[in-house]
Backbone as JSON, one array per atom type, in Angstrom:
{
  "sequence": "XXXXXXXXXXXXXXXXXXXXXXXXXXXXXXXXXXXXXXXXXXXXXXXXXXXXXXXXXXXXXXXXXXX",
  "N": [[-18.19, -35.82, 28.55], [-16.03, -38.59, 28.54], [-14.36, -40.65, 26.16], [-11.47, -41.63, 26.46], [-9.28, -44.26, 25.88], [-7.03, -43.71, 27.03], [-4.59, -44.98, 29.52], [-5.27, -43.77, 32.57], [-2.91, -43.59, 34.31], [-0.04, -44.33, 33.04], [-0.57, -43.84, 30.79], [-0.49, -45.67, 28.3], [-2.25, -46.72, 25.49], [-3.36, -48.72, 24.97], [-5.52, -50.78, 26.61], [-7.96, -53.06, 27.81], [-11.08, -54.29, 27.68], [-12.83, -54.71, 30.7], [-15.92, -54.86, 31.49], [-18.87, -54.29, 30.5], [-21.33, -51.57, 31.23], [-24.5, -50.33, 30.39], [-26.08, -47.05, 31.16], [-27.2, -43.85, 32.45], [-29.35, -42.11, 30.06], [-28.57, -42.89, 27.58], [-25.95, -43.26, 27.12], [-22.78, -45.68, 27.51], [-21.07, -47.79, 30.03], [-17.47, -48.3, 31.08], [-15.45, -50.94, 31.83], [-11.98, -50.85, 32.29], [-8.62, -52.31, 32.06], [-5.58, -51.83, 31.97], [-2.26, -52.53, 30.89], [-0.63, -52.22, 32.58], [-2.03, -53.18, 34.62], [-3.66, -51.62, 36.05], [-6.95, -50.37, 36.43], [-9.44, -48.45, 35.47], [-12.24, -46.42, 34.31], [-14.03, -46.01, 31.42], [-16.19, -43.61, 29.96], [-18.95, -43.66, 27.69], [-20.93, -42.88, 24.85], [-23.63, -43.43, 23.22], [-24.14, -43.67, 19.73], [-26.58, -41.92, 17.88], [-29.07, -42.81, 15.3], [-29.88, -41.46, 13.59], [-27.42, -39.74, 13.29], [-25.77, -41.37, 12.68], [-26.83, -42.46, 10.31], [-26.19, -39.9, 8.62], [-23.37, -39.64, 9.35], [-22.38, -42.23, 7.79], [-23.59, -40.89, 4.91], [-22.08, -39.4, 4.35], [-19.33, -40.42, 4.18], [-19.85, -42.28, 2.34], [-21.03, -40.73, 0.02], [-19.83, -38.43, 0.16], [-21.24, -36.27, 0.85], [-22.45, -33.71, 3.15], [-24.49, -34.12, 6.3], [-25.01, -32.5, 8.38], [-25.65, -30.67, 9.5]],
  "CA": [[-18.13, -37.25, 28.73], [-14.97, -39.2, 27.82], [-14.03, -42.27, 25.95], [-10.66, -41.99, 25.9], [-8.93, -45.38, 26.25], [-5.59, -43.9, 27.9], [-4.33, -45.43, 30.61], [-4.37, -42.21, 33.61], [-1.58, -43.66, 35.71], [0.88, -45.07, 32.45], [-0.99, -43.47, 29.2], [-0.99, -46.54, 27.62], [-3.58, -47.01, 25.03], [-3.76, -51.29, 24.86], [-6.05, -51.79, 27.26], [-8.38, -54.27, 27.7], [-12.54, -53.99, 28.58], [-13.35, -56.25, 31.43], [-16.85, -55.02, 31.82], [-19.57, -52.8, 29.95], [-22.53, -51.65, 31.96], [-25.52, -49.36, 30.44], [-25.64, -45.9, 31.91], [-27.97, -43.02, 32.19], [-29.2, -41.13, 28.86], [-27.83, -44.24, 26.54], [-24.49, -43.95, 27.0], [-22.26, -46.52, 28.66], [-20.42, -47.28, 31.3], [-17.18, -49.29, 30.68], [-14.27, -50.92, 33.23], [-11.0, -51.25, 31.57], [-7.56, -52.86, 32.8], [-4.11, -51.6, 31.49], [-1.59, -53.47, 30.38], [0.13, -52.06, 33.64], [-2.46, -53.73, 35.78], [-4.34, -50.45, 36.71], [-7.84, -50.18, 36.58], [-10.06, -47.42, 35.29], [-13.77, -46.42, 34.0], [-14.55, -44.8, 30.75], [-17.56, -43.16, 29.49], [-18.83, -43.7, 26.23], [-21.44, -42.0, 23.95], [-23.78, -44.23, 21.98], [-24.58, -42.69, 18.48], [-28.1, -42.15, 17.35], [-29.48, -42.73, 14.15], [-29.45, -39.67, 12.83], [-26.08, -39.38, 13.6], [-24.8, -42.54, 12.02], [-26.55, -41.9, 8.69], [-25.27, -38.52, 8.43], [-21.7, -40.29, 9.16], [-22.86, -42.87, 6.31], [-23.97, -40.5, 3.7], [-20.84, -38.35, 4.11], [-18.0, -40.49, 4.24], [-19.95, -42.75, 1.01], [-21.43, -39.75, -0.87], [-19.15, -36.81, 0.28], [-22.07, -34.98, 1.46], [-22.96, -33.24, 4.56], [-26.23, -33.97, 6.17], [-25.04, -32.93, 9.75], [-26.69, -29.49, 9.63]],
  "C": [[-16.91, -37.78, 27.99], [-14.78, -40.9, 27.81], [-13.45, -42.56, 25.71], [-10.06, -43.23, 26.36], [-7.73, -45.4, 27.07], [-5.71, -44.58, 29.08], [-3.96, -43.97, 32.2], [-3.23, -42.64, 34.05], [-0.26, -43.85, 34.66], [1.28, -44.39, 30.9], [-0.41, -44.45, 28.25], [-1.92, -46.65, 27.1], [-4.23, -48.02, 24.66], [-4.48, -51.65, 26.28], [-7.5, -52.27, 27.49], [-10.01, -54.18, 28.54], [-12.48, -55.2, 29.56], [-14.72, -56.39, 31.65], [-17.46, -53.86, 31.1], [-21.23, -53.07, 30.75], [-23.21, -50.35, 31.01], [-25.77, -48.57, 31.72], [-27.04, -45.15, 31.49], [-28.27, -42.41, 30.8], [-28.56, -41.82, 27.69], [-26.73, -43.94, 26.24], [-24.2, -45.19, 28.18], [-20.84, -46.36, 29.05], [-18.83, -48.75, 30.98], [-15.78, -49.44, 31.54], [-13.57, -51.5, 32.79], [-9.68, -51.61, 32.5], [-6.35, -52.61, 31.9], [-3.31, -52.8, 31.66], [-0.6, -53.7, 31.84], [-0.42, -52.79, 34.91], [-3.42, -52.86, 36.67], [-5.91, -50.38, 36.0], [-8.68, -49.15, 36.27], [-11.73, -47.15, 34.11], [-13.72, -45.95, 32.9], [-16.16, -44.43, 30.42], [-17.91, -43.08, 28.37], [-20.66, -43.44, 25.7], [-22.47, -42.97, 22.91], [-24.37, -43.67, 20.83], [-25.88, -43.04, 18.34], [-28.31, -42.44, 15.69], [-28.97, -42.23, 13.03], [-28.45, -39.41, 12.25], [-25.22, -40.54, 12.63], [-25.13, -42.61, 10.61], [-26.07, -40.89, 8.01], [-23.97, -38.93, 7.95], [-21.88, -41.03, 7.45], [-22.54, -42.62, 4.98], [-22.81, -39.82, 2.93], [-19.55, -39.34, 3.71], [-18.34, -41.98, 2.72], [-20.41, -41.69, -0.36], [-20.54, -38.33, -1.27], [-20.22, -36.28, 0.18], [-22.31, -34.65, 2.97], [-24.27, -33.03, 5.13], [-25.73, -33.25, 8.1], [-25.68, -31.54, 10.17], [-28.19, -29.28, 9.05]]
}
């Protein structure tokens, strides 16, 4: 699944959401517009819990909870 923000047609990375829709399996769904005027979808990932205290604990404690 990707959420990168390039632009395919320009690889520009400034551009601009026009629309976010909820997607299967709680990620979403999101319809971006380049700076060039081009149009394109990404896919994006929403973190769980789990996952975000882990991040949390580590990057205020310096520990590793992710195993």
């Amino acid at each position: 699944m990707t959420h990168d923000p390039t632009c395919p047609r320009c690889g520009a990375k400034n551009s601009c959401i026009k629309k976010t829709l909820g997607s299967v399996a709680g990620s979403l769904r999101r319809r971006r517009e380049c700076v060039c005027g081009f149009r394109f979808t990404t896919y994006e990932q929403v973190a769980t819990m789990p996952r975000l205290r882990a991040l949390f604990v580590s990057l205020c404690f310096g520990r590793d909870l992710s195993s």
